[in-house]
KOLMARFI-498571 format. One line per field, with one value per atom (N, C-alpha, C): residue number from 1; residue in one letter; atom name; x negated, y negated, z negated. Coordinates in nm, 2 decimals, decimal comma. Each point is the difference from the previous one (the first is absolute). Example, Ala and Ser with C-alpha at 12.3 -4.5 7.8 and 13.67 -1.06 7.14 Angstrom:
# residues 2
k	(1 1 1 2 2 2)
r	(A A A S S S)
a	(N CA C N CA C)
X	(-1,32 0,09 -0,09 0,04 -0,09 0,08)
Y	(0,57 -0,12 -0,12 -0,11 -0,11 -0,11)
Z	(-0,78 0,00 0,00 0,07 0,00 -0,08)
# end
This chain:
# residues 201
k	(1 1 1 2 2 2 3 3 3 4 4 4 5 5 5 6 6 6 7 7 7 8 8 8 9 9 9 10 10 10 11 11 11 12 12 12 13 13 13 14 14 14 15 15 15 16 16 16 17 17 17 18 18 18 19 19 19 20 20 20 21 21 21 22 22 22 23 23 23 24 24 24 25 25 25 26 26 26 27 27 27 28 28 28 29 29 29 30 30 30 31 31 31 32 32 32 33 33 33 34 34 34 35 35 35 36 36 36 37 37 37 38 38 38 39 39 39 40 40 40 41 41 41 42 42 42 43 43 43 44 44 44 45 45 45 46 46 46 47 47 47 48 48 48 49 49 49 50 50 50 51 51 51 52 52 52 53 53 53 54 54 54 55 55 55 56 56 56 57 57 57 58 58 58 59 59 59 60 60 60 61 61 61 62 62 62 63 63 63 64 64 64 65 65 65 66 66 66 67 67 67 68 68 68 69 69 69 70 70 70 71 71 71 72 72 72 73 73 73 74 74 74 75 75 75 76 76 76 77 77 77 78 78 78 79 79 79 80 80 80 81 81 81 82 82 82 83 83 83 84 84 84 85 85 85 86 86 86 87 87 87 88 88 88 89 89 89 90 90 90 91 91 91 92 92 92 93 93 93 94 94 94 95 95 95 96 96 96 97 97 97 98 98 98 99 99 99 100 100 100 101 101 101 102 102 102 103 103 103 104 104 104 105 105 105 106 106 106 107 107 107 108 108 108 109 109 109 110 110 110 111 111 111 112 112 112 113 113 113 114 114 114 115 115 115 116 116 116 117 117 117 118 118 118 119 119 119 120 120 120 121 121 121 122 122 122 123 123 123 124 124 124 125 125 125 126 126 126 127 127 127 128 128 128 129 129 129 130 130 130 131 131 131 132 132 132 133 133 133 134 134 134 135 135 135 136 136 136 137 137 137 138 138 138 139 139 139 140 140 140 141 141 141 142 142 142 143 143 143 144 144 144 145 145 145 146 146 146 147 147 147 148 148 148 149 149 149 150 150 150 151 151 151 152 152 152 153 153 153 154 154 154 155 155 155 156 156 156 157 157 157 158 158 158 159 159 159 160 160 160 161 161 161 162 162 162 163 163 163 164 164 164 165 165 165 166 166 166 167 167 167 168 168 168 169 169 169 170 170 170 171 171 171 172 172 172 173 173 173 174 174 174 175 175 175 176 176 176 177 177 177 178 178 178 179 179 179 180 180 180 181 181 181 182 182 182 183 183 183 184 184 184 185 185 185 186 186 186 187 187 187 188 188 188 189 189 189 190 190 190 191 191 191 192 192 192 193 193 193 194 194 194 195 195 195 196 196 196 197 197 197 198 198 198 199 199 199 200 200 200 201 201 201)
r	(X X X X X X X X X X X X X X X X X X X X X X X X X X X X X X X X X X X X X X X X X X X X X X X X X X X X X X X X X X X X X X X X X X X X X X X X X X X X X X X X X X X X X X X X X X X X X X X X X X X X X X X X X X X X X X X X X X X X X X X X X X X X X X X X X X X X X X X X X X X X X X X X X X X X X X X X X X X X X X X X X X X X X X X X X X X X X X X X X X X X X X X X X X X X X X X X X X X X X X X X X X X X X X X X X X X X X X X X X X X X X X X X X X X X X X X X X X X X X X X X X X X X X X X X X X X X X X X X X X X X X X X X X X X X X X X X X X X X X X X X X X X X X X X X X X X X X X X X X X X X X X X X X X X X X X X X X X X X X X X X X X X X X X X X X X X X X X X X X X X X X X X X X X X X X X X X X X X X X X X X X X X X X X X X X X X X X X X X X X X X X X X X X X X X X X X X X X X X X X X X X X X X X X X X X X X X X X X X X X X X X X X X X X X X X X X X X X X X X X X X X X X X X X X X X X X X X X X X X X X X X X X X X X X X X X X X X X X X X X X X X X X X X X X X X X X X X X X X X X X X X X X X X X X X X X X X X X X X X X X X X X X X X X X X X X X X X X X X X X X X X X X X X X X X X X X X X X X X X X X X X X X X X X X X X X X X X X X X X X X X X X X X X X X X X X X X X X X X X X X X X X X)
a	(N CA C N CA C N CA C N CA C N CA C N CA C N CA C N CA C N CA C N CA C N CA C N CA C N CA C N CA C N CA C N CA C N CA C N CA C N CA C N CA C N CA C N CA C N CA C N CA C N CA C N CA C N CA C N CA C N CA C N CA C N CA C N CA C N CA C N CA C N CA C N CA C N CA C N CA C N CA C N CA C N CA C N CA C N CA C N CA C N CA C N CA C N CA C N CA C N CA C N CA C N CA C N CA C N CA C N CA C N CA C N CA C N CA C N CA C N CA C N CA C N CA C N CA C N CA C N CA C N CA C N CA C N CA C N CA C N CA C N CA C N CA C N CA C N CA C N CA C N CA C N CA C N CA C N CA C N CA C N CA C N CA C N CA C N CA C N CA C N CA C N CA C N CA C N CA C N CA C N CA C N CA C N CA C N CA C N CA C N CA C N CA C N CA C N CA C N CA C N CA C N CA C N CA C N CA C N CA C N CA C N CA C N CA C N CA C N CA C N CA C N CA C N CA C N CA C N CA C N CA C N CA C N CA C N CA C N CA C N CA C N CA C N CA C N CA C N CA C N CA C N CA C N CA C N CA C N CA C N CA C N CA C N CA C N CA C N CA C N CA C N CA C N CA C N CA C N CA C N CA C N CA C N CA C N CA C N CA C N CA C N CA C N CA C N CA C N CA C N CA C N CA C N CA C N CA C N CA C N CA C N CA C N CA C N CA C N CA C N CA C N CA C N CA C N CA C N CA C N CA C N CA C N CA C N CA C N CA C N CA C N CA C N CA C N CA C N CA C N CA C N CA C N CA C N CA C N CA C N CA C N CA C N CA C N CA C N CA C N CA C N CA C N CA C N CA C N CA C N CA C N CA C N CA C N CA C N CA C N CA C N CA C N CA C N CA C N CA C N CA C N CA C)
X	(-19,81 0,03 0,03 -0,05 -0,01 0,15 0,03 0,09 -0,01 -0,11 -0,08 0,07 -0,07 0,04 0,15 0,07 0,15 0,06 0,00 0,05 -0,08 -0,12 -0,03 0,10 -0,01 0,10 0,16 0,02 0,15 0,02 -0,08 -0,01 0,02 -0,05 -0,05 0,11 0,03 0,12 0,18 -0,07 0,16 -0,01 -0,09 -0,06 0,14 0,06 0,05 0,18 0,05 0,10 -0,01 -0,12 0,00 0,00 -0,05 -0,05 0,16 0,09 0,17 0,06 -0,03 0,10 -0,06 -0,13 -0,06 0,09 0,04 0,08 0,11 0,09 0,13 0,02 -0,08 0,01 -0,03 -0,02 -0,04 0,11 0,09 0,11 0,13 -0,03 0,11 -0,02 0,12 0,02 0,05 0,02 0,03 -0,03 -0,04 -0,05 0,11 -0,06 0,13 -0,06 0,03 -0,06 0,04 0,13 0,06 -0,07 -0,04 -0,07 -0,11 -0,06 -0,14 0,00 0,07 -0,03 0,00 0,12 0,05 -0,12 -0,02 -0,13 -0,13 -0,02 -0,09 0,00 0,12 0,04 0,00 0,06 -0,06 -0,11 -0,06 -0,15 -0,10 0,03 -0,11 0,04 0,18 -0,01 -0,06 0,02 -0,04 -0,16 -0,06 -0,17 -0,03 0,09 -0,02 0,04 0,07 0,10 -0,09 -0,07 -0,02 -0,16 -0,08 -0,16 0,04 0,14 -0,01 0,03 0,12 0,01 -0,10 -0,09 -0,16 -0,07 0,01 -0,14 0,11 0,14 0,03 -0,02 0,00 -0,02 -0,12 -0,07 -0,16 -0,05 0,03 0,00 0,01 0,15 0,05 -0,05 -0,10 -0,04 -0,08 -0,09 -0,17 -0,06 0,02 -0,05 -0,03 0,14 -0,02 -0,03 -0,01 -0,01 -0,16 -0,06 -0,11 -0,10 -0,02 -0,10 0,04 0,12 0,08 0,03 0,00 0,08 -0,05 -0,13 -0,02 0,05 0,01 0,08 0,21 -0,02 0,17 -0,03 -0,01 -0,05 -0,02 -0,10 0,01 0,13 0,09 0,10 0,12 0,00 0,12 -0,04 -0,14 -0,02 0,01 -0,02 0,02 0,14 0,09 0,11 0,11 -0,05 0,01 -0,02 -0,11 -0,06 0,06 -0,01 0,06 0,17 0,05 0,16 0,03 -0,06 -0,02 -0,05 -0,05 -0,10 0,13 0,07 0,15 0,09 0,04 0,09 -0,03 -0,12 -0,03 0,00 -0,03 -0,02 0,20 0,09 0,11 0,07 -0,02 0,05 0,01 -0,15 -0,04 0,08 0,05 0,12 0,04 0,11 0,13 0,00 -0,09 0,04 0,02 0,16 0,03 -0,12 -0,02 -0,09 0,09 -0,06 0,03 0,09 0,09 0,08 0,04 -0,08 0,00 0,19 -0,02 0,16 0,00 0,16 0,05 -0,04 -0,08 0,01 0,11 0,09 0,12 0,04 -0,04 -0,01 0,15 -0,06 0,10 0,06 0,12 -0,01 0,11 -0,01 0,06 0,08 -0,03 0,06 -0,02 0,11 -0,02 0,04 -0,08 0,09 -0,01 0,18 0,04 0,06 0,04 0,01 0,18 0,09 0,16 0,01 0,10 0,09 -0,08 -0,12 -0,03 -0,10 0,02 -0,01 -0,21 0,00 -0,17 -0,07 -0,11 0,00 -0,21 -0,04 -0,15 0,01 -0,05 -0,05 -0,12 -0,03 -0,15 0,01 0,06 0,03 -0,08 -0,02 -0,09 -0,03 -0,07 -0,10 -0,10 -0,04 -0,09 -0,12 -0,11 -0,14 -0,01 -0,01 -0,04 0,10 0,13 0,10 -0,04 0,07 0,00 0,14 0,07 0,16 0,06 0,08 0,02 0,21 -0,07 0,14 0,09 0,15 0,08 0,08 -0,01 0,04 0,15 0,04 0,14 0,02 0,10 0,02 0,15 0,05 0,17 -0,01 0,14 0,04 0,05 0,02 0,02 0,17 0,11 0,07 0,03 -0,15 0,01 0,01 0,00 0,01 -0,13 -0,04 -0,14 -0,05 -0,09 -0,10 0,00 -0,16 -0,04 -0,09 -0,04 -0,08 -0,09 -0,15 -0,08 -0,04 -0,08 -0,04 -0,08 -0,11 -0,07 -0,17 0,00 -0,14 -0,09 -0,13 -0,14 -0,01 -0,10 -0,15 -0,01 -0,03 -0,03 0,07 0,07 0,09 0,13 0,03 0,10 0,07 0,12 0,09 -0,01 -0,02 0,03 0,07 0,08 0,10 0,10 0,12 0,07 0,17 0,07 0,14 0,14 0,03 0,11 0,17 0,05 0,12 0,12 -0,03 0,09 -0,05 0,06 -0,06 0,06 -0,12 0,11 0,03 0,06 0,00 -0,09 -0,01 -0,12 0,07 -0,09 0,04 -0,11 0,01 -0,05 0,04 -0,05 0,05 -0,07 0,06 -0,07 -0,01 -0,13 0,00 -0,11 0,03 -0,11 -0,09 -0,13 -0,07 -0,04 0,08 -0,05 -0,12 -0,02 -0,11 0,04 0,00 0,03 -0,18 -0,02 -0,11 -0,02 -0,08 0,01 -0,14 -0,01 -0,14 -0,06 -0,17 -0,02 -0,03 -0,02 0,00 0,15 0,08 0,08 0,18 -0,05 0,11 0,14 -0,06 0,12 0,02 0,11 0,06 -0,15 -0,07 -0,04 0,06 -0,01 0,04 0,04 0,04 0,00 0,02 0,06 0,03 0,02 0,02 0,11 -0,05 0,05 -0,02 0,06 0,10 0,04 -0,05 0,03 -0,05 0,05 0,02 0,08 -0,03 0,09 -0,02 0,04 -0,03 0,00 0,00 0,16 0,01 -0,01 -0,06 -0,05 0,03 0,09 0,03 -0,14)
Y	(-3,67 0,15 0,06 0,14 0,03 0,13 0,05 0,03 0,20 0,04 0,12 -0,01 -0,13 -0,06 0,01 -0,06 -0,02 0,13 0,06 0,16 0,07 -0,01 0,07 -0,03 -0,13 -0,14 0,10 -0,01 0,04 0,10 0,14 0,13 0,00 -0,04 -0,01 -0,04 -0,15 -0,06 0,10 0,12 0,05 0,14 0,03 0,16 0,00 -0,12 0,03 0,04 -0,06 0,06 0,10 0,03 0,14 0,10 -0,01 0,03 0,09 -0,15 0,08 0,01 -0,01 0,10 0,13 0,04 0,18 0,03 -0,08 0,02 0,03 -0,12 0,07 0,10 0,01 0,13 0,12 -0,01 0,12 0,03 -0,12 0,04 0,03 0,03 0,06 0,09 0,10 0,12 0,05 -0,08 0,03 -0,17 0,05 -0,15 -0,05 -0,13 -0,13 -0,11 0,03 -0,16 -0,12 0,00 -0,09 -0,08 0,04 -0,05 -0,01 0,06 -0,02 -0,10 -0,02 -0,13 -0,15 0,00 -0,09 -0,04 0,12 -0,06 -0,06 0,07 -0,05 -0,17 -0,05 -0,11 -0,15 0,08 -0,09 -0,01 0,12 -0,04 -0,04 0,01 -0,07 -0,14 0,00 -0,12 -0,13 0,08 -0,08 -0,03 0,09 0,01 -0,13 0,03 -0,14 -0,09 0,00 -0,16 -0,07 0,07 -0,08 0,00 0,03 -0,05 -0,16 0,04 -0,10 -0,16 0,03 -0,07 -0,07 0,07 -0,03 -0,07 0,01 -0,04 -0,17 -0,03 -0,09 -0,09 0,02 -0,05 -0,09 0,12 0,00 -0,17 0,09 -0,10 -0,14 -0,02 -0,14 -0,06 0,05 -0,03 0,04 0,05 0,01 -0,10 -0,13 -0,14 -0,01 0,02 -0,06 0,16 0,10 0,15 0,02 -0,04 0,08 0,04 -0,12 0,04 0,09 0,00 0,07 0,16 0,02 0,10 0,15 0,02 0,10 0,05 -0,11 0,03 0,00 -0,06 0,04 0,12 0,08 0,12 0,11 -0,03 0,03 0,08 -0,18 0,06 0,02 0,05 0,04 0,14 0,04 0,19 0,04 -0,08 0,02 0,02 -0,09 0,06 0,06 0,05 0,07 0,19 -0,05 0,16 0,00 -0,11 0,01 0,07 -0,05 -0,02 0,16 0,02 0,18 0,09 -0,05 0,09 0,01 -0,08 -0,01 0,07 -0,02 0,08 0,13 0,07 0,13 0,03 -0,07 0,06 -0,03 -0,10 0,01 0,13 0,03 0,09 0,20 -0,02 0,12 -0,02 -0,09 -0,01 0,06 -0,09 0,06 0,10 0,07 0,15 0,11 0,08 0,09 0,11 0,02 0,15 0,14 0,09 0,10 0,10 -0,02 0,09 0,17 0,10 0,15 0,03 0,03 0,10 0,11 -0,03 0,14 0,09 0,11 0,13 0,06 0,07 0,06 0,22 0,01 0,20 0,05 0,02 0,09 0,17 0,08 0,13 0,05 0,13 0,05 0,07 0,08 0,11 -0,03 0,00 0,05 0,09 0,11 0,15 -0,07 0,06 0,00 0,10 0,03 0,08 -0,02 0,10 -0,02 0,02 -0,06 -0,02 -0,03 -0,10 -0,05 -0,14 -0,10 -0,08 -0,05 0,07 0,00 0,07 -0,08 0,04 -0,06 0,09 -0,04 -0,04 -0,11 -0,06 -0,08 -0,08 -0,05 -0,15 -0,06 -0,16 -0,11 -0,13 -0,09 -0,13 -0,05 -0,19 0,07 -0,01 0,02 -0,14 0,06 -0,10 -0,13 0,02 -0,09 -0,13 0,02 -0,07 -0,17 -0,10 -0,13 -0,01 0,12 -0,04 0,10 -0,02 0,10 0,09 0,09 0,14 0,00 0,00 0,07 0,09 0,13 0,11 0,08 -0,04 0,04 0,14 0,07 0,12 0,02 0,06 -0,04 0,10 0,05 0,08 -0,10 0,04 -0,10 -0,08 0,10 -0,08 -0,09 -0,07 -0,08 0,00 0,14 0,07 0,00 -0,06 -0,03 0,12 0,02 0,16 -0,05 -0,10 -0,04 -0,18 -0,03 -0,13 0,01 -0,03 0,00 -0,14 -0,02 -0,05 -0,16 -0,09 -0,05 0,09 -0,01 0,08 -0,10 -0,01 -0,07 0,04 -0,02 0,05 0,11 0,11 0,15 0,07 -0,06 0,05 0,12 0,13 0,09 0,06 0,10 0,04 0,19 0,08 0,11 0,07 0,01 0,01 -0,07 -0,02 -0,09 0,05 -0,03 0,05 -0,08 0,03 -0,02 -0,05 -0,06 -0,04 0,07 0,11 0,08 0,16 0,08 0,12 0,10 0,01 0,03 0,14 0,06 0,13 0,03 0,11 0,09 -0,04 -0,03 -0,08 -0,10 -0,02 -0,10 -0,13 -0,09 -0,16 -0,10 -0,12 -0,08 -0,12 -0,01 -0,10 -0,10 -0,12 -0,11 -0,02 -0,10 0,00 -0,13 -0,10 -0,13 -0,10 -0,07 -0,13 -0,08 -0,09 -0,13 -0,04 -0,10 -0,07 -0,12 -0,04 -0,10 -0,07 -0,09 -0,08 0,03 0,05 0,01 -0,11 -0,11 -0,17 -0,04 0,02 -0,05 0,07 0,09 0,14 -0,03 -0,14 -0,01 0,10 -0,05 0,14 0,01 0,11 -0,01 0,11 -0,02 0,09 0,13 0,08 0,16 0,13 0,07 0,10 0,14 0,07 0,12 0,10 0,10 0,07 0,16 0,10 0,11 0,09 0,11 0,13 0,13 0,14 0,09 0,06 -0,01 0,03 0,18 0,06 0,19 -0,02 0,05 0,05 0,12 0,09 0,16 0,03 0,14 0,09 0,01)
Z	(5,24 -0,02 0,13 0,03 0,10 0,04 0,14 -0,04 -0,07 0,02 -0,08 -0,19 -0,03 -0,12 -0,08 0,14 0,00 -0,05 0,14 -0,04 -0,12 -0,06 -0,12 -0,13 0,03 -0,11 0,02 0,09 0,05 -0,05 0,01 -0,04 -0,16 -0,04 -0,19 -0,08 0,10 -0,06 0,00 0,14 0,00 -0,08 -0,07 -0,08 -0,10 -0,06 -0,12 0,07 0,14 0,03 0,07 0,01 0,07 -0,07 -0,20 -0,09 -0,06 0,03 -0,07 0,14 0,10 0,13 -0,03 -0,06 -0,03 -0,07 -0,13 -0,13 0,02 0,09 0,11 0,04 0,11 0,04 -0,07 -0,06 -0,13 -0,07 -0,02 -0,08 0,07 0,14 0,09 0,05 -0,04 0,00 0,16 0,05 0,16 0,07 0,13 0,04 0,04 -0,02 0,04 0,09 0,11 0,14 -0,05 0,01 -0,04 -0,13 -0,07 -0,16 0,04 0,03 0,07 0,09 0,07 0,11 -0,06 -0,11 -0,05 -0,11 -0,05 -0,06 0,06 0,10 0,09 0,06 0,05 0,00 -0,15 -0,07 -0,11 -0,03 -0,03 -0,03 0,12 0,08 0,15 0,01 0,01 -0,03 -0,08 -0,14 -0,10 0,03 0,00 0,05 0,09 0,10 0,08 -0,01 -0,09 -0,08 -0,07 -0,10 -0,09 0,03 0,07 0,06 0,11 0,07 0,09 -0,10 -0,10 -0,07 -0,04 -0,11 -0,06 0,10 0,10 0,10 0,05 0,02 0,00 -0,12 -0,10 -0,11 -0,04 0,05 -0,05 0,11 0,14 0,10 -0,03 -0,07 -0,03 -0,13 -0,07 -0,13 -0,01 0,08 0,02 -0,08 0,07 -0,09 -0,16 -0,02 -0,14 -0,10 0,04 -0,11 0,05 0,10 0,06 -0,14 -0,07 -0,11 -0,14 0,02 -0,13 0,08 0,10 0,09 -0,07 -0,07 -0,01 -0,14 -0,10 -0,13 0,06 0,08 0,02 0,02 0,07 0,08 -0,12 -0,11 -0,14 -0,09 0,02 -0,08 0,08 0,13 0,08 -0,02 -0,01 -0,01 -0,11 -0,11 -0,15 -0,04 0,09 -0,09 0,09 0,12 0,10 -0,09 -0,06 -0,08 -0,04 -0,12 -0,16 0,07 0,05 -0,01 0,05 0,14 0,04 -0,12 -0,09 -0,15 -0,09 -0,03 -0,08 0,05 0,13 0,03 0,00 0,00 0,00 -0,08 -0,15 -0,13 -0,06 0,04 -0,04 0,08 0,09 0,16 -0,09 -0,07 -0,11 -0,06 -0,11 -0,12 0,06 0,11 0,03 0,04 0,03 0,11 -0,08 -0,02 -0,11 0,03 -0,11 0,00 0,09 0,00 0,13 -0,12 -0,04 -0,02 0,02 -0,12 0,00 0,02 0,13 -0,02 -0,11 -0,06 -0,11 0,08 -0,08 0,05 -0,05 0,09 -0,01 0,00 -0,11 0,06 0,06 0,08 0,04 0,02 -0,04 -0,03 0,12 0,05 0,08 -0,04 -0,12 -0,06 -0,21 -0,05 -0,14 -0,06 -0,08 -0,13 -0,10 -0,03 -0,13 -0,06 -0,11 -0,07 -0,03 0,04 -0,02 -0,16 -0,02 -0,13 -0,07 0,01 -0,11 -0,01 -0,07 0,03 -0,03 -0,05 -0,01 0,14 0,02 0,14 0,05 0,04 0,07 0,08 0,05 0,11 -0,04 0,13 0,01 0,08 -0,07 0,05 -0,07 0,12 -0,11 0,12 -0,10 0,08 0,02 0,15 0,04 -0,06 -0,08 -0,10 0,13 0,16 0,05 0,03 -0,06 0,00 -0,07 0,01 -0,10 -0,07 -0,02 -0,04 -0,09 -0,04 -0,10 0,07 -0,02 0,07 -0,11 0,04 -0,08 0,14 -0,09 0,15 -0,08 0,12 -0,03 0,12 -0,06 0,09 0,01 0,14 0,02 0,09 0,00 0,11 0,13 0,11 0,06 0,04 -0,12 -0,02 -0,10 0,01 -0,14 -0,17 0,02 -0,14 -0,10 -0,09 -0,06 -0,03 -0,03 -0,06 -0,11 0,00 -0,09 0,10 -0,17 0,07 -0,12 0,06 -0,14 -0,07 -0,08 -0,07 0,09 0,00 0,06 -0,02 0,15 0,00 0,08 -0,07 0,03 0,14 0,02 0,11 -0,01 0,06 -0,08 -0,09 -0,06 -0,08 0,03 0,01 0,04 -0,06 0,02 -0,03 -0,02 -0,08 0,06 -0,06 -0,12 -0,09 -0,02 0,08 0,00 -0,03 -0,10 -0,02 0,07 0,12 0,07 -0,05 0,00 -0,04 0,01 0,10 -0,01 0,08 -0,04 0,04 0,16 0,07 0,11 0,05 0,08 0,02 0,13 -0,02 0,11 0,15 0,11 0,09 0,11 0,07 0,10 -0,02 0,00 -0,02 0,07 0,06 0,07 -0,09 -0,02 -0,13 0,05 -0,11 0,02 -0,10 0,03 -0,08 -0,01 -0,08 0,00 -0,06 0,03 -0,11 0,06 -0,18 0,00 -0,07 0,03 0,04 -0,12 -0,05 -0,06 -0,04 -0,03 0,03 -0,17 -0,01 -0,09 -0,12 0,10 -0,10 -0,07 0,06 -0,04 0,01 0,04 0,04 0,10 0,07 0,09 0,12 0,07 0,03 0,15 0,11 0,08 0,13 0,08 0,09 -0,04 0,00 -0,04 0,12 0,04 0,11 -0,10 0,15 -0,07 0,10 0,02 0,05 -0,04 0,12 0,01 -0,02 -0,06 -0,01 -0,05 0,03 -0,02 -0,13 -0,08 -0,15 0,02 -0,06 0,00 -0,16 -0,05 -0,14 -0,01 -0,05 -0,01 -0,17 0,01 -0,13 -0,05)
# end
């Protein structure tokens, strides 16, 4: 084997760590030498570890494998595949699916209507959601409005009666969701969010 040969051999054989140092580096968000080098070392090393190994091997047991050498050769790539083919198809199992963030609305401003507890507004689950809203409304010393019912996907609010009735006024109020999984209604993340409530005669 010539040394033209060698380096083609050499080339081919290093495609598959060069294949996930792409993969590496792709999954870093700011570069890192340090990780980069280190990887570089292992895998060059290894590259040269284990050809020099094989060719010692081979050397010392030329004799007795020469006529079988191409069926070894066989089943060192076979399960060389096979075993690389498994791990990529168990690698799929485990990898969690990509997770849709709650979409969360947010309000700057709400009208209400003083002294009385019936009241319009325009609240809801946004359809693109996977969870189900319960939306609670508070002033922001903790004092409840109201809290509604469980709302789907799409599902909204625009007639809603208040717990207690307030007077004409400016208020700093909240607007909460609690979250809950639609399989099985355990609890899921939720958020909140501020906004100037305007009670009008």
């Amino acid at each position: 084997m010539g040394i033209g040969e060698i380096c083609l051999l050499g080339v081919g054989l290093s495609m598959d760590a060069f294949a996930v140092s792409i993969c590496k580096g792709l999954q870093m968000r700011k570069f890192n030498g340090k990780q980069a080098l280190w990887m570089g070392i292992f895998f060059g090393g290894f590259q040269a570890l284990m050809p020099l190994t094989g060719w010692l091997l081979g050397a010392l047991f030329a004799k007795h494998i020469m006529r079988y050498s191409h069926w070894i050769a066989f089943v060192l790539l076979a399960f060389i595949g096979g075993k690389m083919l498994l791990e990529s198809i168990r690698q799929k199992k485990e990898e969690p699916s990509e997770e849709k963030g709650i979409l969360i609305p947010g309000y700057t401003s709400m009208v209400m209507k003083a002294n009385t507890k019936e009241q319009t507004v325009s609240i809801g689950n946004p359809a693109d959601n996977d969870c189900i809203f319960v939306i609670v409304l508070k002033l922001e010393d903790g004092t409840k409005l109201f809290e509604s019912q469980e709302l789907k996907p799409g599902e909204g609010l625009e007639n809603i009666t208040l717990d207690q009735e307030l007077e004409a006024g400016e208020y700093q109020a909240v607007i909460e969701y609690k979250c809950y999984s639609l399989e099985d209604k355990s609890p899921l993340n939720g958020g909140s969010a501020e906004f100037k409530l305007y009670v009008k005669e």
